[in-house]
C-alpha positions as CSV (number, residue, x, y, z in Angstrom):
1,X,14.1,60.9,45.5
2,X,14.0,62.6,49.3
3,X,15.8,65.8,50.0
4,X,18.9,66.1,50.4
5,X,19.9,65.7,54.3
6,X,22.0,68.2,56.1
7,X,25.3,66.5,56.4
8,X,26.7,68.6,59.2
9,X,23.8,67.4,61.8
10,X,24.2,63.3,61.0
11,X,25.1,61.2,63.7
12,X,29.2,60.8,63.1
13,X,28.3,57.5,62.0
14,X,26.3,58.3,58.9
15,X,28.3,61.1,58.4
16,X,30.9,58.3,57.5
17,X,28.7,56.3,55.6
18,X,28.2,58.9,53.4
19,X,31.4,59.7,52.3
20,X,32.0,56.3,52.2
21,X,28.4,55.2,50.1
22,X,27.0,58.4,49.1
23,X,23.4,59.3,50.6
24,X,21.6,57.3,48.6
25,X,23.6,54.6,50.0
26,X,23.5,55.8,53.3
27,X,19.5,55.5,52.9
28,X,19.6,52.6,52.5
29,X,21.7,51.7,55.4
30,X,19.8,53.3,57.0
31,X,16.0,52.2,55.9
32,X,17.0,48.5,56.4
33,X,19.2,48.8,59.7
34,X,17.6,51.4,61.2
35,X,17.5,50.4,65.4
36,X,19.8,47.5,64.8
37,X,23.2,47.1,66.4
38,X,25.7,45.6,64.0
39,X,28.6,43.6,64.1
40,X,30.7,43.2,61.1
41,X,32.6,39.9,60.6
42,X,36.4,40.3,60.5
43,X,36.5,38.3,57.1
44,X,34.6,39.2,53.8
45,X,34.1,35.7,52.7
46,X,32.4,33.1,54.5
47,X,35.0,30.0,55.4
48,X,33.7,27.4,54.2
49,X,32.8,29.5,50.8
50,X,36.0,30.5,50.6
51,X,37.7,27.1,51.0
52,X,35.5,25.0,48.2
53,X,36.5,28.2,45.9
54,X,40.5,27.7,46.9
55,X,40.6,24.1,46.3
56,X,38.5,25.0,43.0
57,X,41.0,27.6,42.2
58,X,44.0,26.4,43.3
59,X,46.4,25.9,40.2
60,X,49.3,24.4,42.0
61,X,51.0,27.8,42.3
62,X,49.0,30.3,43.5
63,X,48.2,29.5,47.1
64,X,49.8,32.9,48.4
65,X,47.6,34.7,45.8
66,X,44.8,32.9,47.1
67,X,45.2,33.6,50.7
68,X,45.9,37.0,50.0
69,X,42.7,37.3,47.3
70,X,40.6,35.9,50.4
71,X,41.8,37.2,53.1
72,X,42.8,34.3,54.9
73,X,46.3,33.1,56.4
74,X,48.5,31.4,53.7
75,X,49.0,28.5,56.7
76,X,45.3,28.4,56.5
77,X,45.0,28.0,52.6
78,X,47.4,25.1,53.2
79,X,45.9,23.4,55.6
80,X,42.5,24.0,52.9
81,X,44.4,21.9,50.2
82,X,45.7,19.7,52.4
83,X,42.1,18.1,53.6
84,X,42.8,19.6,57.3
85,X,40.6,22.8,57.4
């Protein structure tokens, strides 16, 4: 286990990281992406993922609850079961 780092001197970025992670978290954020520049994607789930696991899903009734579950546009989700996306 390493010391425990002085919160008040982090870059504002890790200072958010650890509320959000906790240090330990934040180490390892930090180990793995240390001198990288990020960009996180909009969406959690990959597209094409998320569509095979909607048309898998899809009950006949739950296409708002699906397009909210994965994030995506309930015209989208249509278009999914439909064969168009």
């Amino acid at each position: 286990m390493r010391e425990s780092v002085d919160q008040s001197a982090l870059q504002p970025f890790y200072q958010k990281l650890v509320t959000l992670v906790g240090e330990e978290g934040m180490w390892a954020v930090f180990d793995y992406y240390k001198g990288s520049q990020m960009t996180l994607p909009l969406h959690l789930y990959n597209r094409e993922l998320a569509a095979e696991q909607i048309r898998r899903r899809f009950n006949g009734h739950n296409q708002a609850e699906l397009a909210h579950y994965y994030g995506y546009s309930q015209r989208w989700v249509a278009r999914v079961l439909a064969g168009k996306a």
